[in-house]
N, CA, C and O atoms as CSV, one atom per row, in Angstrom:
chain,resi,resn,atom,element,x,y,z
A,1,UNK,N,N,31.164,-24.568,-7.760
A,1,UNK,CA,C,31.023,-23.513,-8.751
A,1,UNK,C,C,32.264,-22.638,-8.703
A,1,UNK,O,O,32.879,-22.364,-7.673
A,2,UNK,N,N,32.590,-22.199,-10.028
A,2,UNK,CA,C,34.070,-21.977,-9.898
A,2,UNK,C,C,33.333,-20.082,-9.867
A,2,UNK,O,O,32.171,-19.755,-10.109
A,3,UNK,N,N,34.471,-19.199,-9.497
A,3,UNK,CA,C,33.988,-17.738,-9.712
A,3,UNK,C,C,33.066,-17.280,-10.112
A,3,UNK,O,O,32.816,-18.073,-11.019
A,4,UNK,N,N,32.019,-16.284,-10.151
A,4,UNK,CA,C,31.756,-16.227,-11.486
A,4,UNK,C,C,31.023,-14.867,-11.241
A,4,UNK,O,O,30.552,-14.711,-10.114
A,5,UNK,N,N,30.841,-13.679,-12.323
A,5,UNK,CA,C,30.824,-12.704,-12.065
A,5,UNK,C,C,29.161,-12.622,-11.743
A,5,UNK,O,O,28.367,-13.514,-12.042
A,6,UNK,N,N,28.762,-11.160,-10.964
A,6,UNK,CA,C,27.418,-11.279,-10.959
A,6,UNK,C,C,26.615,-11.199,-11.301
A,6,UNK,O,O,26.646,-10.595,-12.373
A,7,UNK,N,N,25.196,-11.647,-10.850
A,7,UNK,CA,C,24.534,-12.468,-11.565
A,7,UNK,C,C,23.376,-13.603,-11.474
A,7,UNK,O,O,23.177,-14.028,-10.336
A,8,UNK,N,N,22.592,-14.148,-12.511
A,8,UNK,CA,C,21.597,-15.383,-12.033
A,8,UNK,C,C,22.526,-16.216,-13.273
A,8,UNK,O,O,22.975,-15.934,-14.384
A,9,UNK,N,N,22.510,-17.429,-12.336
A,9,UNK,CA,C,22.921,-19.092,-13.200
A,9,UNK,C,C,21.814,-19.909,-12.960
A,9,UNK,O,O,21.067,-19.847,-11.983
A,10,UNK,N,N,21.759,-20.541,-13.736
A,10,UNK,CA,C,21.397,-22.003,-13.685
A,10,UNK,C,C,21.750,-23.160,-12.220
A,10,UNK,O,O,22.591,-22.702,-11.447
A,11,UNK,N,N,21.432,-23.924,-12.013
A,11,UNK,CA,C,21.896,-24.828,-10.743
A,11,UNK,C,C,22.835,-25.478,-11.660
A,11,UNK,O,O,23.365,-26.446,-11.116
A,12,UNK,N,N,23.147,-25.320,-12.626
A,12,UNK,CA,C,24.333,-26.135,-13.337
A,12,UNK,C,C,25.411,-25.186,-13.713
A,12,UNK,O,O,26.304,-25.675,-14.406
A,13,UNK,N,N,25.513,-23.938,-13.402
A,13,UNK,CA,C,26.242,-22.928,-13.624
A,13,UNK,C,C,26.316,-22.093,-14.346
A,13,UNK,O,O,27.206,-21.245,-14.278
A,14,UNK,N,N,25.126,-22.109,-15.500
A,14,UNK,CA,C,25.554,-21.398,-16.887
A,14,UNK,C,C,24.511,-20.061,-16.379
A,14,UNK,O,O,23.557,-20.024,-15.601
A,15,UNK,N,N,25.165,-19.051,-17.187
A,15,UNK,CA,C,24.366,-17.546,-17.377
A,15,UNK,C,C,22.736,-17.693,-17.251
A,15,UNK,O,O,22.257,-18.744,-17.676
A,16,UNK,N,N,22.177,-17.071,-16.899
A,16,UNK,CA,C,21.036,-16.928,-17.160
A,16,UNK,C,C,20.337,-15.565,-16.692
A,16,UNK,O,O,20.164,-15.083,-15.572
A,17,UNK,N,N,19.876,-14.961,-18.466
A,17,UNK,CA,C,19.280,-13.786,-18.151
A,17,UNK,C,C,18.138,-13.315,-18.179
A,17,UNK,O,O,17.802,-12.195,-17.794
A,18,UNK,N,N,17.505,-14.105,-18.616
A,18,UNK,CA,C,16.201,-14.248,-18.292
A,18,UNK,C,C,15.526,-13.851,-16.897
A,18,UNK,O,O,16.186,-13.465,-15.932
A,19,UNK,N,N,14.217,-13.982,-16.901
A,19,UNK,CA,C,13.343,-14.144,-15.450
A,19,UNK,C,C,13.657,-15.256,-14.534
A,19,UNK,O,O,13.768,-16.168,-15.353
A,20,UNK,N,N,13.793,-15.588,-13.814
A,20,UNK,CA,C,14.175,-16.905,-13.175
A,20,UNK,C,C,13.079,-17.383,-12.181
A,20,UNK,O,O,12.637,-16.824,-11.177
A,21,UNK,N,N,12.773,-18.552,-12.737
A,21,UNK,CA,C,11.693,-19.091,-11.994
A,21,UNK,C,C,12.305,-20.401,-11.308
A,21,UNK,O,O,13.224,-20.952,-11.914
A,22,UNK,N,N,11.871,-20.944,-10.093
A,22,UNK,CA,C,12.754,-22.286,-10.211
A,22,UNK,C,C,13.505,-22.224,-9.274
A,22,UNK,O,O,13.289,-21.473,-8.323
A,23,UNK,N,N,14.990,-23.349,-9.397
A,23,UNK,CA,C,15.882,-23.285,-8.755
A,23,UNK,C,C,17.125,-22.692,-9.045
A,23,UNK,O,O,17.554,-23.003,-10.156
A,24,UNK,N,N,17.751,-22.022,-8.464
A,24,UNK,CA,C,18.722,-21.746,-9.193
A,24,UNK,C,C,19.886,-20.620,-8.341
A,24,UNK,O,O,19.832,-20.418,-7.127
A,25,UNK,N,N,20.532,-20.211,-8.934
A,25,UNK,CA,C,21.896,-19.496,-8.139
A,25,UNK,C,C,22.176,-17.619,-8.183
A,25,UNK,O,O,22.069,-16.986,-9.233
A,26,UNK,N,N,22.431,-17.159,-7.232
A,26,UNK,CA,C,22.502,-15.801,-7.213
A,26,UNK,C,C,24.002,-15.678,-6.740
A,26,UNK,O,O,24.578,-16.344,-5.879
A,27,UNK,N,N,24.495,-14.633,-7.541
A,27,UNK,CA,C,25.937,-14.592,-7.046
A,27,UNK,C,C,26.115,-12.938,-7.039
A,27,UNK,O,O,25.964,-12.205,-8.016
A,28,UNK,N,N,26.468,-12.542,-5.711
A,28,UNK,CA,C,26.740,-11.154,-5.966
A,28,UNK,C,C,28.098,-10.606,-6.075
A,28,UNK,O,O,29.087,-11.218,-5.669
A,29,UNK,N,N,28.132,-9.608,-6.550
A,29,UNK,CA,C,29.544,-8.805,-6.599
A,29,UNK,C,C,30.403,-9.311,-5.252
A,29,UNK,O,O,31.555,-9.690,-5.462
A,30,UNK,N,N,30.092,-9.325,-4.412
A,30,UNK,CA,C,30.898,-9.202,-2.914
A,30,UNK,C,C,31.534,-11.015,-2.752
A,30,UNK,O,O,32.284,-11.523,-1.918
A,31,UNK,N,N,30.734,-11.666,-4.110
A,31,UNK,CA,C,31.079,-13.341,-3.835
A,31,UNK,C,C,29.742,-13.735,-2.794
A,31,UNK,O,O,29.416,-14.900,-3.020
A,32,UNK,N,N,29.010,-13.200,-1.890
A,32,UNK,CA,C,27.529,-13.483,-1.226
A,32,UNK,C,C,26.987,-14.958,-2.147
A,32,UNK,O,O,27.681,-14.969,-3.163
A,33,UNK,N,N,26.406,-15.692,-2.156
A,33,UNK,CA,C,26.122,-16.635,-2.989
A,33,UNK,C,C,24.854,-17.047,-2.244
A,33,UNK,O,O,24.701,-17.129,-1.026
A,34,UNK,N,N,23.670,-17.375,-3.556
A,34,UNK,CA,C,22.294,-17.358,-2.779
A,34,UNK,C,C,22.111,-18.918,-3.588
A,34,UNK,O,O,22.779,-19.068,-4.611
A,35,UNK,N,N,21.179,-20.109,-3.115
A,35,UNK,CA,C,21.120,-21.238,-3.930
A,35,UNK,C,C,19.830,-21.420,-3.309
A,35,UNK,O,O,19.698,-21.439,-2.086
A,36,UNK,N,N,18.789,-21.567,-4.197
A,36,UNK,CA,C,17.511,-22.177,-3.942
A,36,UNK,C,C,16.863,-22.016,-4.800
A,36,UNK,O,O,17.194,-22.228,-5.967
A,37,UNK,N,N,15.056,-21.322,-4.167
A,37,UNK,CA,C,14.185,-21.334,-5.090
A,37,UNK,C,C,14.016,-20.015,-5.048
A,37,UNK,O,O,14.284,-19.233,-4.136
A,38,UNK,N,N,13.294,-19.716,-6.688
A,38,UNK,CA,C,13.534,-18.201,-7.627
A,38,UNK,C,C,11.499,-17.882,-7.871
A,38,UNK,O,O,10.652,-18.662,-8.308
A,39,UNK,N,N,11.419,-17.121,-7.605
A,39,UNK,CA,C,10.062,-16.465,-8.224
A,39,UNK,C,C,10.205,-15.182,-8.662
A,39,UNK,O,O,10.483,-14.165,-8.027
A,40,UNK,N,N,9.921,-15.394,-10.140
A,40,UNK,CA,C,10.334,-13.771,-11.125
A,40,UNK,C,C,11.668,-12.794,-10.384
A,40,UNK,O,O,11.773,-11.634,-9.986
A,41,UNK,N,N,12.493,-13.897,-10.463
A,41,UNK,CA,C,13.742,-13.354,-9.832
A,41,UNK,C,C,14.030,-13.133,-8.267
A,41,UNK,O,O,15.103,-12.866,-7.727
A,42,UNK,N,N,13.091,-13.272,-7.844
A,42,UNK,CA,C,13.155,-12.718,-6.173
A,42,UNK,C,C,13.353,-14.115,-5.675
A,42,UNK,O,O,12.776,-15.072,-6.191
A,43,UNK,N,N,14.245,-14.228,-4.583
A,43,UNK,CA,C,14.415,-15.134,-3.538
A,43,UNK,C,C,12.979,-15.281,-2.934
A,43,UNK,O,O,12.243,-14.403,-2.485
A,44,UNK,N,N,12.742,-16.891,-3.066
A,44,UNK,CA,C,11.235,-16.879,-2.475
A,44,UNK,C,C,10.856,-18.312,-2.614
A,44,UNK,O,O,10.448,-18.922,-3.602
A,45,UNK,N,N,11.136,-18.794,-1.126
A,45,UNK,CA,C,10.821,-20.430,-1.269
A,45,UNK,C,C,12.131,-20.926,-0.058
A,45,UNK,O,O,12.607,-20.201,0.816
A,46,UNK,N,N,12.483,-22.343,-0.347
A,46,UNK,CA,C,13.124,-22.294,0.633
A,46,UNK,C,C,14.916,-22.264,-0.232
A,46,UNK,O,O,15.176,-22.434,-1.423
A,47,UNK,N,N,15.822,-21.993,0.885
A,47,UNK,CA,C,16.803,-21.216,-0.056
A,47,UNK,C,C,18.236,-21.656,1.000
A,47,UNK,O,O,18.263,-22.244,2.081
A,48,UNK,N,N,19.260,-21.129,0.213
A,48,UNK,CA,C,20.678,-20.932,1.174
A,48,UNK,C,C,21.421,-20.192,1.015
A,48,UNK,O,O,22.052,-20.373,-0.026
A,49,UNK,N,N,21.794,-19.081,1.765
A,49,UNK,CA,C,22.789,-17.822,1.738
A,49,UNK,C,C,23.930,-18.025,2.175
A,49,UNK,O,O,23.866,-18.511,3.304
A,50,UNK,N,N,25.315,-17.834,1.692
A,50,UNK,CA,C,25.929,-17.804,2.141
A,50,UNK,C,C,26.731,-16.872,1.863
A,50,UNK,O,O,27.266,-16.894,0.754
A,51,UNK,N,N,27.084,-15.615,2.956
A,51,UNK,CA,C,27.529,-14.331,3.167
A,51,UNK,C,C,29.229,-14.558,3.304
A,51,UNK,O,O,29.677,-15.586,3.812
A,52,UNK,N,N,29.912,-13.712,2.904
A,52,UNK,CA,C,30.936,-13.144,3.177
A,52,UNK,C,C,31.559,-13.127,4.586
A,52,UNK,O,O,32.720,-13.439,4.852
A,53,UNK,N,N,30.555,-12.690,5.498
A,53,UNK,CA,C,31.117,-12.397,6.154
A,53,UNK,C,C,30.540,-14.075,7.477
A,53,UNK,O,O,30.085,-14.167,8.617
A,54,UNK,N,N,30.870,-14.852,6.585
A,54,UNK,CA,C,30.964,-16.250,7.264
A,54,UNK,C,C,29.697,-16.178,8.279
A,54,UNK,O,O,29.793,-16.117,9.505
A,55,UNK,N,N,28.560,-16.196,7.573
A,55,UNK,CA,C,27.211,-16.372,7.886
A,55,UNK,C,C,26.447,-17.183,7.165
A,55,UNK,O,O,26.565,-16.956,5.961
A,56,UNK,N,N,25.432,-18.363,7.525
A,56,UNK,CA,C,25.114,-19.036,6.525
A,56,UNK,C,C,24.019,-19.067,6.880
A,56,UNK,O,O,23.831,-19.511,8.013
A,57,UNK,N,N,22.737,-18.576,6.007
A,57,UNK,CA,C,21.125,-18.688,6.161
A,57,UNK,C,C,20.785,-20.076,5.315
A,57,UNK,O,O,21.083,-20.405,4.167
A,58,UNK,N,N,20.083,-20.713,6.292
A,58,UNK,CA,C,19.210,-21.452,5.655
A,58,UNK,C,C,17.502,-22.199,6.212
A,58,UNK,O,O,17.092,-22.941,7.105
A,59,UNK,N,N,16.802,-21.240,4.736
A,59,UNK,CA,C,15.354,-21.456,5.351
A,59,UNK,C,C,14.283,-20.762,4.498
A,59,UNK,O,O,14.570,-21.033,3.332
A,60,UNK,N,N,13.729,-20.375,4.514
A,60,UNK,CA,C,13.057,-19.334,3.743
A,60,UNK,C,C,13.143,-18.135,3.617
A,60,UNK,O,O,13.559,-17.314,4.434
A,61,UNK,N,N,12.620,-17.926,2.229
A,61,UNK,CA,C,12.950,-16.499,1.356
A,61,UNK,C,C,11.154,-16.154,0.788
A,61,UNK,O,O,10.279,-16.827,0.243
A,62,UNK,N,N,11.249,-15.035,1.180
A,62,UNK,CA,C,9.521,-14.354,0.239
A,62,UNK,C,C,9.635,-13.157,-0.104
A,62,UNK,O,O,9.431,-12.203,0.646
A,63,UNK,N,N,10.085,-13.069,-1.663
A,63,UNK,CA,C,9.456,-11.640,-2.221
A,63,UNK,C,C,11.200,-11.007,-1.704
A,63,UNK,O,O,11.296,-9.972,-1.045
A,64,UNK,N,N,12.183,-11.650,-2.042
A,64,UNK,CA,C,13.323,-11.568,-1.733
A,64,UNK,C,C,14.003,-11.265,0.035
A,64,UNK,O,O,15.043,-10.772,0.473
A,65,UNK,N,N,13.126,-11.691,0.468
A,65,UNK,CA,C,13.666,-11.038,2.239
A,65,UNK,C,C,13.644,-12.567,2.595
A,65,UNK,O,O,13.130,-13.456,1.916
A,66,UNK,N,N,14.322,-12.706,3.828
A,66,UNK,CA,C,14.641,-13.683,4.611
A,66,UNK,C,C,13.026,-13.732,5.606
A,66,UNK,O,O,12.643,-12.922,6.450
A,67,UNK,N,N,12.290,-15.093,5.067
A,67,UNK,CA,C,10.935,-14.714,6.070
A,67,UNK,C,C,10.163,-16.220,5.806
A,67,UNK,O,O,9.759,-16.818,4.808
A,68,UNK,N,N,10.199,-16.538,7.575
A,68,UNK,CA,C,9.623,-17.731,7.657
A,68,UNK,C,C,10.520,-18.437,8.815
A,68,UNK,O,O,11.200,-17.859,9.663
A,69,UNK,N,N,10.360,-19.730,8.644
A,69,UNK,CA,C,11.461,-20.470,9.629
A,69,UNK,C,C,12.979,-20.913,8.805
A,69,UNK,O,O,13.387,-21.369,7.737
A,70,UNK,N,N,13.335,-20.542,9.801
A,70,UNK,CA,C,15.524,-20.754,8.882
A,70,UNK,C,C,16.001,-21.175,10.326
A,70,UNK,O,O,15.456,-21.423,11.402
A,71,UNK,N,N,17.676,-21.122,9.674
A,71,UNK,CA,C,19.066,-21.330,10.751
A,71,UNK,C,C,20.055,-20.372,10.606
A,71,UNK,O,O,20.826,-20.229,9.658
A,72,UNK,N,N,19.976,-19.788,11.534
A,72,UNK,CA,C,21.689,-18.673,10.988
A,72,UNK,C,C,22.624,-19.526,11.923
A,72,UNK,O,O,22.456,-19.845,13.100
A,73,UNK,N,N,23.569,-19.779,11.132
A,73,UNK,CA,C,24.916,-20.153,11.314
A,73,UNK,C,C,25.936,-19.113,11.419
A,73,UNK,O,O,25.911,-18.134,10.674
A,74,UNK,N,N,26.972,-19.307,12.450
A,74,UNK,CA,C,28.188,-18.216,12.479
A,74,UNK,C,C,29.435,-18.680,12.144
A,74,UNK,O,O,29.432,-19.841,11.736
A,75,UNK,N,N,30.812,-17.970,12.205
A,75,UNK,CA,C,31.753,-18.760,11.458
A,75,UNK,C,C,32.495,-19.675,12.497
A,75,UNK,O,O,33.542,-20.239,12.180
A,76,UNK,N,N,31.781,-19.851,14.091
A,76,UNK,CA,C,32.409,-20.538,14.908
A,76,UNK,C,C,31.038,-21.721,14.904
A,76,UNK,O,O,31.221,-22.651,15.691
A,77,UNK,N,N,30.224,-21.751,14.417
A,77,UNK,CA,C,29.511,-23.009,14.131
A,77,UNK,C,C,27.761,-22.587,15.270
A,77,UNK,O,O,26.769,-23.292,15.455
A,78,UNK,N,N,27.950,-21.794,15.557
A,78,UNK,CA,C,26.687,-21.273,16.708
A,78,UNK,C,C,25.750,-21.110,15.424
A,78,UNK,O,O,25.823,-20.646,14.286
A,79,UNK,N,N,24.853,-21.737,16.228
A,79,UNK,CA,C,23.079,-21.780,15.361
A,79,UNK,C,C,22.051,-21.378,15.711
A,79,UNK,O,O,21.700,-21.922,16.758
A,80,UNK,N,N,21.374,-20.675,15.344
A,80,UNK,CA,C,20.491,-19.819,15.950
A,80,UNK,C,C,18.857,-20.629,15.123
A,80,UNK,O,O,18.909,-20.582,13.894
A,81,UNK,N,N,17.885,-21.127,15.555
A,81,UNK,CA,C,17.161,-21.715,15.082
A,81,UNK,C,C,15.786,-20.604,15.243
A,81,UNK,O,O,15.742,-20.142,16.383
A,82,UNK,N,N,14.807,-20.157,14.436
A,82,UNK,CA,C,13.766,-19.071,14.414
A,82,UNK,C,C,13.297,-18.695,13.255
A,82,UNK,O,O,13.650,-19.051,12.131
A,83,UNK,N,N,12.246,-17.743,13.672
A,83,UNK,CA,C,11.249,-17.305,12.616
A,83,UNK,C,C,11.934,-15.803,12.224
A,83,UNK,O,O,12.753,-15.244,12.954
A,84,UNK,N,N,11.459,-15.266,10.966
A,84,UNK,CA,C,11.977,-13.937,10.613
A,84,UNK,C,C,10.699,-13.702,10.156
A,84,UNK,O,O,9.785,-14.525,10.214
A,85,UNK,N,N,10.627,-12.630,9.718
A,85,UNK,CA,C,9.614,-11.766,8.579
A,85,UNK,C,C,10.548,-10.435,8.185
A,85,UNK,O,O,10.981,-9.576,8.952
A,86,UNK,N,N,10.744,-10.568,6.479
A,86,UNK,CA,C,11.290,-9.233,6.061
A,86,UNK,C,C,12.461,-8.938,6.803
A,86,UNK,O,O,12.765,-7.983,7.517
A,87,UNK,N,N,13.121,-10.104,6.429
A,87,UNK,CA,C,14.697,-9.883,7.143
A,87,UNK,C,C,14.817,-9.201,8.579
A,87,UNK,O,O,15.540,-8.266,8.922
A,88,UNK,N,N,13.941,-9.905,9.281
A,88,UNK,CA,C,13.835,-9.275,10.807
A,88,UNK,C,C,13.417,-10.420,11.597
A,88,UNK,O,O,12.350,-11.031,11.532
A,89,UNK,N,N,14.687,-10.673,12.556
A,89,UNK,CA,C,14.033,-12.286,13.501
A,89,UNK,C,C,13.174,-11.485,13.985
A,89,UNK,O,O,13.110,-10.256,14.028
A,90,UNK,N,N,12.269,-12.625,14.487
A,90,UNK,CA,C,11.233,-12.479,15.519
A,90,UNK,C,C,11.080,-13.269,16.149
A,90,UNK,O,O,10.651,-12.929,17.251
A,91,UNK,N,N,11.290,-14.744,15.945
A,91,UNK,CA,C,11.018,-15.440,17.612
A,91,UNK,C,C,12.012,-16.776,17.614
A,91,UNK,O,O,12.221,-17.139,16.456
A,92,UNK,N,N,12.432,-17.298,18.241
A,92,UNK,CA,C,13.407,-18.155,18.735
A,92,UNK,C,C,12.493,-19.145,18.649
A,92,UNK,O,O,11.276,-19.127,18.833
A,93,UNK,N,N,13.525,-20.352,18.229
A,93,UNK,CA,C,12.656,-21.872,18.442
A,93,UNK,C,C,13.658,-23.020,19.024
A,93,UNK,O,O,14.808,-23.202,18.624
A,94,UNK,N,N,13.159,-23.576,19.794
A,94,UNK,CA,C,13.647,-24.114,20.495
A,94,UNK,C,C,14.549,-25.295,19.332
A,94,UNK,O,O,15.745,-25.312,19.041
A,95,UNK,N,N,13.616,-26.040,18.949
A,95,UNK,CA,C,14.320,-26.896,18.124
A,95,UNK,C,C,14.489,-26.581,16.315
A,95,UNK,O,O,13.794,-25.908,15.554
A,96,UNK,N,N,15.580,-27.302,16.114
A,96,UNK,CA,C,16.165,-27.246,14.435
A,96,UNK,C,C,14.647,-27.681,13.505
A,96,UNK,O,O,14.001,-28.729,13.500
A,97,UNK,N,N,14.446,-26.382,12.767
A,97,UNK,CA,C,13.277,-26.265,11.660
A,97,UNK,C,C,13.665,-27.705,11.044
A,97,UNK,O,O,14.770,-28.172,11.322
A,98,UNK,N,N,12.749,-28.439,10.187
A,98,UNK,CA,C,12.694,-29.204,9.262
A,98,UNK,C,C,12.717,-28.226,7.887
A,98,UNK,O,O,12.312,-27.091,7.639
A,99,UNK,N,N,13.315,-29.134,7.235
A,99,UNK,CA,C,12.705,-28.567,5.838
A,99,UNK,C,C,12.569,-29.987,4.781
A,99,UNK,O,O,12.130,-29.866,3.637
């Protein structure tokens, strides 16, 4: 996906201003880039963040917060495998979530 200002797209790239249900792309001002699944706009389902500041979530989203089982990735490749609720870890897991 080439630039693109912020915003909801399509998984094929185009505008979309509508409600977003589905799959599809979040791009924020800062370049942050969100790709998954959409409920009435909110991140919610399973999803992939990828931050700025060379952090990469991937796992679940509810009601727009990071919540459920994911992976945080760092920009030296360290993986952190666990549960969150409301953008708040809470417990460590030994092994890599399925999804």
């Amino acid at each position: 996906m080439t630039q693109q200002k912020e915003g909801f797209y399509f998984e094929d790239g185009t505008s979309c201003s509508e409600i977003l249900d589905g799959k599809g792309i979040y791009v924020y001002e800062n370049n942050d880039i969100y790709k998954g699944q959409f409920l009435k706009s909110e991140f919610h389902g399973l999803g992939h963040l990828t931050m700025q500041k060379n952090y990469i979530y991937r796992g679940y989203f509810r009601k727009g917060k990071i919540h459920g089982k994911g992976i945080l990735t760092n920009e030296s490749g360290y993986k952190v495998f666990g549960i969150w609720a409301n953008d708040i870890f809470k417990e460590h897991l030994e092994n890599e979530p399925k999804f």
